[in-house]
C-alpha positions in Angstrom: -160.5 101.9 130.9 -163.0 101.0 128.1 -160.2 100.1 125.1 -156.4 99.8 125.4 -154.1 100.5 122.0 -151.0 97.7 122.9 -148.0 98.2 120.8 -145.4 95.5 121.9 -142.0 96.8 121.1 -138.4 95.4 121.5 -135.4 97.6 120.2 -138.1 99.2 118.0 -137.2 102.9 118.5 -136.9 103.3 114.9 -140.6 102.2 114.2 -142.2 103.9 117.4 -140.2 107.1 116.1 -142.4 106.6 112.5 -145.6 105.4 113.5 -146.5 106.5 117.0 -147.4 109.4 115.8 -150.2 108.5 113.9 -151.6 106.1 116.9 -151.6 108.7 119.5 -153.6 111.2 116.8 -156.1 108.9 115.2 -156.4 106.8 118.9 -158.5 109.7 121.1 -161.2 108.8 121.6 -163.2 108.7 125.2 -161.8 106.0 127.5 -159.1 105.1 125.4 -155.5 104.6 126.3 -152.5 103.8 124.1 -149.8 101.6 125.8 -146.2 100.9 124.9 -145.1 97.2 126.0 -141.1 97.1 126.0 -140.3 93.5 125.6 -136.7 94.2 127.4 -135.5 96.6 124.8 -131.1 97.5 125.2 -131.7 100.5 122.5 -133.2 103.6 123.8 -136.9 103.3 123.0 -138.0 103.3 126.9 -136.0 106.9 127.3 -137.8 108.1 123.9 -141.4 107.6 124.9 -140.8 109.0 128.5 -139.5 112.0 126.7 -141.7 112.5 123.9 -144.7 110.5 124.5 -145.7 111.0 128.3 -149.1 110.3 127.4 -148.0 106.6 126.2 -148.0 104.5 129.2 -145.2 102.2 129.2 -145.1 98.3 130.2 -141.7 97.6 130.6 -140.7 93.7 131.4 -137.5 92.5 132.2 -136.4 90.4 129.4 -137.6 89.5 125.7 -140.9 87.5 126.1 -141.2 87.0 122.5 -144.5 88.2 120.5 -147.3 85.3 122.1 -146.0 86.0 126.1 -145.4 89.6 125.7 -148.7 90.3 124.8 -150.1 87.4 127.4 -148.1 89.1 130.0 -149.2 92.4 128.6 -152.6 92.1 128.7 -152.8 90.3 131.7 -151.2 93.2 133.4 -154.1 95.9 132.2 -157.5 96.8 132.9 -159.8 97.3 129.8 -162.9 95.9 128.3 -161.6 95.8 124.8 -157.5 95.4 123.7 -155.7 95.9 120.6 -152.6 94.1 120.0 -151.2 96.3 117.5 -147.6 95.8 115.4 -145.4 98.6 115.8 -145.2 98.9 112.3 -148.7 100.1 111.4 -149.7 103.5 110.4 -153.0 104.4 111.4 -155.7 106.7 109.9 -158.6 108.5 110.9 -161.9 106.7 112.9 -160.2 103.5 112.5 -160.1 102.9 116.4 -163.4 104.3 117.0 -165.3 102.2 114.3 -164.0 99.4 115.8 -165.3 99.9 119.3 -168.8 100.9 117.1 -168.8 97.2 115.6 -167.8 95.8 119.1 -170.2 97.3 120.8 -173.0 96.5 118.4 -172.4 93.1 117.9 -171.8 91.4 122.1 -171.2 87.8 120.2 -167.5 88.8 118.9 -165.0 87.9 120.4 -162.6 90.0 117.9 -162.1 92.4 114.7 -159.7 93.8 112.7 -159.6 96.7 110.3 -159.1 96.5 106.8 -154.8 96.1 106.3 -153.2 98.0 103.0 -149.6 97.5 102.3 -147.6 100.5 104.2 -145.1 100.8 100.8 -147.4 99.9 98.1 -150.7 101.7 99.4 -153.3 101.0 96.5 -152.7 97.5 97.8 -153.7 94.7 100.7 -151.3 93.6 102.7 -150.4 90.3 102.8 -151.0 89.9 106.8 -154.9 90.1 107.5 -156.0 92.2 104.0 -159.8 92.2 104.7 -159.8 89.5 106.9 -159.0 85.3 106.9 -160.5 82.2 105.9 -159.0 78.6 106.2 -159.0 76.1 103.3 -160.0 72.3 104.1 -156.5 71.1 104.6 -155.9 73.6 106.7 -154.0 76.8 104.3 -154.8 80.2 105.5 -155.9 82.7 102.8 -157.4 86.4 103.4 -160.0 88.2 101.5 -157.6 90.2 98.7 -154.5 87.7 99.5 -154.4 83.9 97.8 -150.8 82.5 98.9 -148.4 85.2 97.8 -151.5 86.6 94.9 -152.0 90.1 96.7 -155.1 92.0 94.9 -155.6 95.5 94.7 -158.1 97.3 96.9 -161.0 98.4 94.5 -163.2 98.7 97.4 -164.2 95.2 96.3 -164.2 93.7 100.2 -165.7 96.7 102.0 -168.2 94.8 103.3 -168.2 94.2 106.9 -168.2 89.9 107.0 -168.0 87.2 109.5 -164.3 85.7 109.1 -162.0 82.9 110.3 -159.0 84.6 111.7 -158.3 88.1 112.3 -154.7 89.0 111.9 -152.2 89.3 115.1 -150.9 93.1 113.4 -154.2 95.1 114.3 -156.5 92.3 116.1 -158.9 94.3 118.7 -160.4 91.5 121.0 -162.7 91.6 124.3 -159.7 90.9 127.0 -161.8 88.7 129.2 -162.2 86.1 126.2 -158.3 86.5 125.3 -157.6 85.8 128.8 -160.4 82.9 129.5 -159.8 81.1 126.0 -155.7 80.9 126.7 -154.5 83.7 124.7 -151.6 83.3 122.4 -149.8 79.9 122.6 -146.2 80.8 123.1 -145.4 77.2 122.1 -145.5 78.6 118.4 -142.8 80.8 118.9 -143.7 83.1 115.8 -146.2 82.7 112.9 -149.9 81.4 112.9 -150.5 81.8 116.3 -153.3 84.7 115.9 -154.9 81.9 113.6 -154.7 79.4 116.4 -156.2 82.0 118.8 -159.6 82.9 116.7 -159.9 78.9 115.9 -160.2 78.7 119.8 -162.4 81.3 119.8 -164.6 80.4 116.6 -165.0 76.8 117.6 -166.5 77.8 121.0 -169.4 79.9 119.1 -167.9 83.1 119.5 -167.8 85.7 115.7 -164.6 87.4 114.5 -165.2 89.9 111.7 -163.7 92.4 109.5 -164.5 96.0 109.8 -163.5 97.3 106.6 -164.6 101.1 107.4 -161.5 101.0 109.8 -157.9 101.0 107.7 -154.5 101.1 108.6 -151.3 100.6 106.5 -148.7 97.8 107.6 -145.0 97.8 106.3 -144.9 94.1 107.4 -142.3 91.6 106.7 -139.9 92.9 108.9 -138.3 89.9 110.7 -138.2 87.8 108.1 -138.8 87.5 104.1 -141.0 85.9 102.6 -138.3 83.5 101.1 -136.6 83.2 104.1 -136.1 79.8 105.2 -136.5 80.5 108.8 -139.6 81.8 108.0 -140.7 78.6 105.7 -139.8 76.4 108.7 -142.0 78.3 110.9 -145.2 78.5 108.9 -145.1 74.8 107.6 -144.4 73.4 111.6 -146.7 76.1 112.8 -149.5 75.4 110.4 -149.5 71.3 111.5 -149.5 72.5 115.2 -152.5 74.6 113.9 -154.6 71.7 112.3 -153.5 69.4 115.1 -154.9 71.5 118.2 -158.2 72.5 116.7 -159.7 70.0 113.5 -162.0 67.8 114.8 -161.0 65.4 111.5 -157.2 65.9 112.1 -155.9 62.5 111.3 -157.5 62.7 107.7 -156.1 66.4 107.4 -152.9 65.4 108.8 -152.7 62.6 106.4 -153.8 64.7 103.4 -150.8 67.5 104.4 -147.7 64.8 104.1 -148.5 64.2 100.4 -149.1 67.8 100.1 -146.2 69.3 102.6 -143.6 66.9 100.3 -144.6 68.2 96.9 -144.4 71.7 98.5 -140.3 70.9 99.2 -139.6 69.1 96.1 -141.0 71.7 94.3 -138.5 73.7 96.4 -136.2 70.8 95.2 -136.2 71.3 91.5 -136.0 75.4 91.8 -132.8 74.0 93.8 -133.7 75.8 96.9 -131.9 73.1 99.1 -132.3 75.6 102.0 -136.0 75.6 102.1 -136.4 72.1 100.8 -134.8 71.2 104.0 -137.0 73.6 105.8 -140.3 72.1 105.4 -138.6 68.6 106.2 -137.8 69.7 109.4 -140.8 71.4 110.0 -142.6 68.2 109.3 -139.7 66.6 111.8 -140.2 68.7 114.4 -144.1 68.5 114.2 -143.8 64.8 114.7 -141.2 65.3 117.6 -143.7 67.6 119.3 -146.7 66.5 118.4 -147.0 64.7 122.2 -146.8 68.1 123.8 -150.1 69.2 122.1 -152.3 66.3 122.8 -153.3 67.8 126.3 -154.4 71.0 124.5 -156.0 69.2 121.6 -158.1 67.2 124.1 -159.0 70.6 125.6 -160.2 71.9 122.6 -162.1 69.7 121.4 -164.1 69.3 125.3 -164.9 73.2 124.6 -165.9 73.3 121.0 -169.7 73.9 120.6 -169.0 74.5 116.9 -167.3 72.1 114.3 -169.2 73.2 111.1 -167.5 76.2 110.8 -168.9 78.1 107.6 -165.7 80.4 107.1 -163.5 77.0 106.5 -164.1 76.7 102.9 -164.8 73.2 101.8 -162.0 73.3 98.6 -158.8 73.0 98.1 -156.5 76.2 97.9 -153.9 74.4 96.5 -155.9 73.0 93.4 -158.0 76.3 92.9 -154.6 78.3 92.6 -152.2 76.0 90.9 -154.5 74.2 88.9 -157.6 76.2 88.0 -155.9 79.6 87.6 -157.9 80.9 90.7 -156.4 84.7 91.1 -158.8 86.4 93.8 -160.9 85.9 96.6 -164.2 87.9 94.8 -163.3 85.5 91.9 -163.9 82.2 93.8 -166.6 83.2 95.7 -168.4 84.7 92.9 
């Protein structure tokens, strides 16, 4: 099998119900396969693809794995050259898969790709997971071409351009399995949020590309775990994001440093909107960082043994914050122009 179509799923009958459907038409191609993996699901989403999608081949594991072992176990249980860990949530269109195995095939040096992402409710839109692709600020914040921080542009066919990027995002990510499997895969230590972005760091800093295919689109819905104002989720992405810069910056003690001024004006600006709930979240995220930081050091070390390339041009040499909040910056094409 040349390219595998993975969907992890748990209790997800009502998405695999909307959007299967336009997986299974848009994914035939030659030597591709579409595969369901049930992360332990109690509704009735196994009984549901045995009776209406016999096609689908179905992975079924014995408990919940979560999103970064299910797809470890997942793709560690198939055979394919190329993989794509797909969110159940994403409608498909036309060629996407097959312009994706193109670029692959064209270009042997990268190790992943990822379509261009519109919102799945708000279509003339990005989304705000993966838009046209991701880039990394200096100290470390994650952006997208068409998404600054919550700024989500409209697609004007401004970034449809295939480019060289920094992250590809975990909702439509196609990646050569034997680099996903030799480079670590997903680190389940995350438990959810950035860990795609840890991933193509790995893969970036070992001189491997990751691009953007733009020609290929889907639609994501997105958000549907938690909001973006959830403080779950603000816990998450703050810890996640220091577990991010520790493993993988070569100058991590400067960026590290940088990031406590800049994580504490982040919560007392929560402060003073008198969100106590996710002022508290980003002081336990920075809590728990500390607490865990140890844990890391093993794979930190690791990393940096196997990088090859520190001068990464897709980390942009600015600050996000002060482009944004203090300069007005309201688009990607606008800061790079």
């Amino acid at each position: 099998m040349k390219t595998a179509v993975v969907i992890l799923n748990w209790n997800g009958r009502k998405f695999l119900e909307q959007f299967l459907p336009s997986v299974v038409r848009d994914s035939l191609i030659p030597d591709a396969e579409v595969i369901v993996a049930d992360n332990g699901s109690t509704d009735d989403s196994i009984a549901f693809l045995q009776q209406s999608y016999p096609q689908v081949r179905v992975l079924a594991f014995d408990e919940n794995y979560g999103f970064a072992e299910g797809y470890n176990r997942a793709l560690a249980a198939i055979d394919a050259e190329y993989v794509v860990l797909l969110n159940s949530d994403i409608e498909t269109t036309p060629g996407w898969l097959d312009s994706l195995v193109s670029f692959m095939d064209e270009n042997p040096d990268v190790a992943g790709c990822q379509p261009k992402i519109r919102a799945f409710y708000n279509k003339d839109f990005f989304e705000h997971a993966g838009a046209a692709g991701g880039f990394i600020d200096k100290w470390g914040y994650p952006f997208c071409r068409g998404r600054l921080f919550a700024n989500v542009e409209r697609d004007n066919a401004q970034y449809d351009t295939v480019t060289d990027v920094f992250w590809t995002t975990g909702a439509a990510l196609m990646v050569r399995r034997k680099l996903y499997l030799e480079n670590g895969g997903l680190d389940v230590s995350f438990f959810a949020h950035q860990e795609e972005i840890d991933l193509c760091w790995r893969l970036r800093a070992r001189g491997y590309r990751l691009a953007c295919v733009p020609h290929s689109m889907v639609y994501h819905v997105g958000g549907g775990t938690l909001s973006a104002a959830n403080p779950r989720k603000t816990f998450l992405n703050f810890r996640n994001n220091l577990f991010l810069i520790y493993k993988n910056e070569p100058k991590a003690c400067k960026v590290l440093f940088v990031r406590f001024f800049m994580d504490y004006l982040a919560a007392f600006v929560f402060l003073a909107k008198l969100d106590f709930a996710n002022f508290a979240a980003v002081l336990n995220a920075r809590f728990q960082f500390w607490k865990m930081r140890s844990s890391f050091a093993a794979k930190r070390q690791e990393n940096m043994k196997k990088t090859v390339n520190d001068n990464i041009p897709e980390v942009y040499p600015h600050s996000l914050v002060w482009q944004c909040y203090l300069n007005g910056l309201k688009s990607f094409k606008e800061w790079r122009n």
